[in-house]
Each structure stands twice: as C-alpha cells, then as structure tokens.
N, C-alpha and C positions, 0 to 999 in steps of 0.2 A: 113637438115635432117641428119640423122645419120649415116646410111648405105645404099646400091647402090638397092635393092630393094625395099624400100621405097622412090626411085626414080620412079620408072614404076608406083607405087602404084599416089602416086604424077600427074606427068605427063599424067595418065588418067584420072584422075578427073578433072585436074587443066588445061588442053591443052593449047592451046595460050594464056592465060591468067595468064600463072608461068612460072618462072625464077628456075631453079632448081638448088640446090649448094649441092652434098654430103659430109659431112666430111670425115666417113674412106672410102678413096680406093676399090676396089673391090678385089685389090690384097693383100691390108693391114691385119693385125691381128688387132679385134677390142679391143684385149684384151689389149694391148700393144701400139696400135696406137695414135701420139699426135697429136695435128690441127698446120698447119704451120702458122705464120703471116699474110699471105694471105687469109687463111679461116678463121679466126678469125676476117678481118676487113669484109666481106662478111658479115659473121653473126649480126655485127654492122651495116648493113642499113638492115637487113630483117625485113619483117612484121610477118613470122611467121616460128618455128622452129615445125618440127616434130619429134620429140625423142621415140624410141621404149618404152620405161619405163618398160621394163622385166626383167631390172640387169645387160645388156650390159659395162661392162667394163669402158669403151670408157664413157659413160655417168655418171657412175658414179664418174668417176673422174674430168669432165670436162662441167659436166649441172652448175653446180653453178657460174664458169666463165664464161658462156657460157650465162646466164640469166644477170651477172653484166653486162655485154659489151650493151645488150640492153635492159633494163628493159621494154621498151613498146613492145615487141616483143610476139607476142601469142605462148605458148608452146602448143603444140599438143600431149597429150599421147595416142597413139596408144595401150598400152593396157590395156587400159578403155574397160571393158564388158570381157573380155579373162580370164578363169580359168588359173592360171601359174604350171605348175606341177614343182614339188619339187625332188630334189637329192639333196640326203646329206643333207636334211635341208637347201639347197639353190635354189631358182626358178631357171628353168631352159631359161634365154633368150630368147631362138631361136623360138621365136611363130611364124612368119611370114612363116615355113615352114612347115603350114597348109594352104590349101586353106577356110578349113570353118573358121581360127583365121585369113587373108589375109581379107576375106571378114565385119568381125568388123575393121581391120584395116580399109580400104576403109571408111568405116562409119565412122571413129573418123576423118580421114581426110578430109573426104568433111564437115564435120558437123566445122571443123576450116576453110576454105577457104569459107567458107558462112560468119561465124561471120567477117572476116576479110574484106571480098569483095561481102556485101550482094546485093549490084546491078544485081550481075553474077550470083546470086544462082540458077537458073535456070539451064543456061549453064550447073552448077558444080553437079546438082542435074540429069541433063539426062545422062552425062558422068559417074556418079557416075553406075547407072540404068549400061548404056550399060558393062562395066567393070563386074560389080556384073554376070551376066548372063553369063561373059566369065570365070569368077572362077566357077561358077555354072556349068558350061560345062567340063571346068577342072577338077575337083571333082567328076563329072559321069565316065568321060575318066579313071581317075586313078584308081576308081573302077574296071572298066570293064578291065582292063590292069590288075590288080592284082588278081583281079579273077579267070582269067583265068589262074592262073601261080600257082606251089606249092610254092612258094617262102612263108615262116612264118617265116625266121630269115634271119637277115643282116648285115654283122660286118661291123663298122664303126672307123678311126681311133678317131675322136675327136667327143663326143656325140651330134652331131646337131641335128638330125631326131626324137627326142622322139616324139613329137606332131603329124610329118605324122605315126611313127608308131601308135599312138594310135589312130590317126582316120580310121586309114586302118587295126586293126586287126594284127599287124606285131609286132614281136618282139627284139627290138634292141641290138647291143651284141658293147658294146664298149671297143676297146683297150686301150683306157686313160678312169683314173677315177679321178673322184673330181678334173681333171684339171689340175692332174699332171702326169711326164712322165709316161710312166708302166712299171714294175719292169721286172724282167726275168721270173718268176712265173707267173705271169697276163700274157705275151707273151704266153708262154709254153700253158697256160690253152685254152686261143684265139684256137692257134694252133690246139689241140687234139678238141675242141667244133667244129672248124671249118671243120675237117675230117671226125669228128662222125656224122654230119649234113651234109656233102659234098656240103657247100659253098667254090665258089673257087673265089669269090672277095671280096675285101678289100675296101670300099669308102672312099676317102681322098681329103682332099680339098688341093688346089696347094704348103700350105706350108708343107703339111704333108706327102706328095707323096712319097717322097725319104726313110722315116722311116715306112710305111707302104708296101712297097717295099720286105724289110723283111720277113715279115709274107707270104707275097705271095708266095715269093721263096719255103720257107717251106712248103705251103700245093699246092703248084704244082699249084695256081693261079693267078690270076693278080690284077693290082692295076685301078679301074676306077676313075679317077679325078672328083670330082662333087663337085662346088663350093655353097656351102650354101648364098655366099655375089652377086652372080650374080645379075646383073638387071633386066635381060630379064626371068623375075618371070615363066610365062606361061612358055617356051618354055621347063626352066630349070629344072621344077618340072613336067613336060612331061617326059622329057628325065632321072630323076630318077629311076622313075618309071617304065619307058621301060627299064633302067637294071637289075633293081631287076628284074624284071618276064622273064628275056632273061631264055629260057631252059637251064639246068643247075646251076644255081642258086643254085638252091634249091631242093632238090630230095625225100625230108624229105615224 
C-alpha cells in the first residue's frame, strides 16, 4: 500500500491473514518520496497492492512501475465510490481524512482481499463489520466533540483537512496554496484572518512545523503537530478533533 493509514485500514480487515508492506514512511513527504530497492522487490512477490487513486504524488509517479514489477498483482483503488473535491482544478488526495470516505475505503479493501483469498472471505467480511462500527463510533464522537465547541475555522499549514472540514461544517483556511510555498502577502493575510477570528493555532504535520512556527509567533499562538500519514487512523483523527474544539480555538 501506499501510505501508513492505509495500513490500520488493512490490518483490520485483513488480521492474521496479511503481511503488510507500506511504501511512504510515516515521516516521509508523499509528494517527493521514492521506493528503495528493498520496497520495490517486496512489491514483486505481493498478491495485491492497495493504492489510494486520489492524485497522491507518490503514485502518480510510481503506480506504472509499480504494476510492471508484477503484472499479476491485484491493484486495489480505494477511491472507488469517493466524490474527490477539487482545488485549483486539481482533486484534492487526502480522502482518507474522512471517517465516512475511511469507511468506503474499508469497503474497496475487503472487497480485494476476498477476490484474492476468497476461502477467508468470511474472516475478512466480520473484520470488515467490526472496524466499520468503530468509524461509525468515530464519526458520532467527532460530532459531539465539535459540537460542543465554537470552533468554525482552522488554519492549516499544508491543506490536508478539506474533506473532515466538509463533513463537520468547519471551514479550512490554508497557509500554502496550490502546493506551493506562500508569499509574504498570503502569510500577512493568514495573520490579520487569524486575529480577527482569534485562532491561536496553527496545524502542521512534522515537516512543516518549523515554518509554521512563524505565524504563531505573530498571533501570540502555537503550533499543534498532527500528522495526516499516521497509522493509528482512530486515535489520530480523535485527537484532531479534540484540538480544534480545545477552548479558545475559536471564540468566533
């Protein structure tokens, strides 16, 4: 597979019955990130690859090689059934950072680990069940977390979050746009948006921390680390969640 949450994604469906191999890192940049020789012969004895298919970088430059090395290898696209939302005229990847687009993932993915090992389909089909029930539990929780909070905006340094804002009513305010650095203007604007609303953090995943830093200084707030590539899906997009709605957030 592709990336480290569609490892957990995996690994519940699939339990003792899968071998799990992620290509990018959890610390890696998927956008930049190459497979080493070692991942690349892995891929060569697998029966089946899970690839996000929402524009992922990382895939786009390496599914085609990635299909030569083993041509009888089942590709699993995960976002089969997912509406993609668009910036700039480009889909925007990051679906997986929805619990209701998580729970179609789920479903693309057991729906290949049947076709590949239909003796087990059982197995992969009550796993599937129990998993679904725990996004579904997920999905109430983040509710009622955000509910309760005035939290309506949340600046972000690199735009991952659009799809949880749009299932939760939230509105995302991103310091990078179309993927590239921001100017001193875009900063400046972040800044004065970020005072006028009295958000006093910044969400930056671990390579962005240091540059999001910055802005914080300026409006007198801080920088929360939250990694979009984690694996531990549940816990990660919990603990989201409970920053945004921390008091003070958002006073709007």
């Amino acid at each position: 597979m592709t990336i480290p949450p569609q490892a957990e994604f995996v690994k519940r469906v699939g339990g003792e019955k899968v071998a799990v191999i992620t290509m990018v890192p959890q610390w890696a940049n998927p956008h930049t990130y190459e497979p080493t020789p070692a991942q690349l012969m892995n891929v060569s004895k697998a029966k089946m690859y899970v690839k996000m298919g929402s524009g992922i970088e990382f895939e786009i430059a390496w599914m085609d090689k990635i299909k030569s090395i083993n041509e009888n290898m089942l590709i699993v696209d995960c976002s089969n059934g997912i509406e993609l939302l668009k910036e700039n005229g480009k889909a925007d990847p990051h679906i997986w950072l929805s619990p209701k687009n998580a729970k179609i993932i789920v479903e693309n993915i057991c729906e290949g680990l049947v076709q590949i090992d239909p003796a087990n389909s059982t197995y992969y089909e009550q796993n599937k069940e129990a998993y679904l029930r725990e996004l579904d539990a997920l999905d109430k929780e983040i509710s009622q977390i955000l509910s309760a909070s005035k939290a309506h905006k949340f600046i972000v340094y690199h735009p991952a979050w659009s799809y949880f804002a749009r299932d939760y009513g939230l509105e995302q305010i991103s310091v990078e746009e179309g993927g590239k650095e921001p100017t001193p203007e875009r900063i400046a604007s972040i800044i004065e948006e970020a005072k006028r609303n009295n958000i006093t953090k910044i969400f930056a995943s671990p390579q962005f921390k240091d540059k999001a830093e910055v802005i914080a200084k300026e409006i007198g707030g801080k920088v929360v680390e939250i990694n979009p590539l984690a694996e531990n899906y549940i816990e990660n997009m919990r603990k989201f969640a409970e920053e945004l709605a921390e008091k003070g957030e958002n006073e709007r």
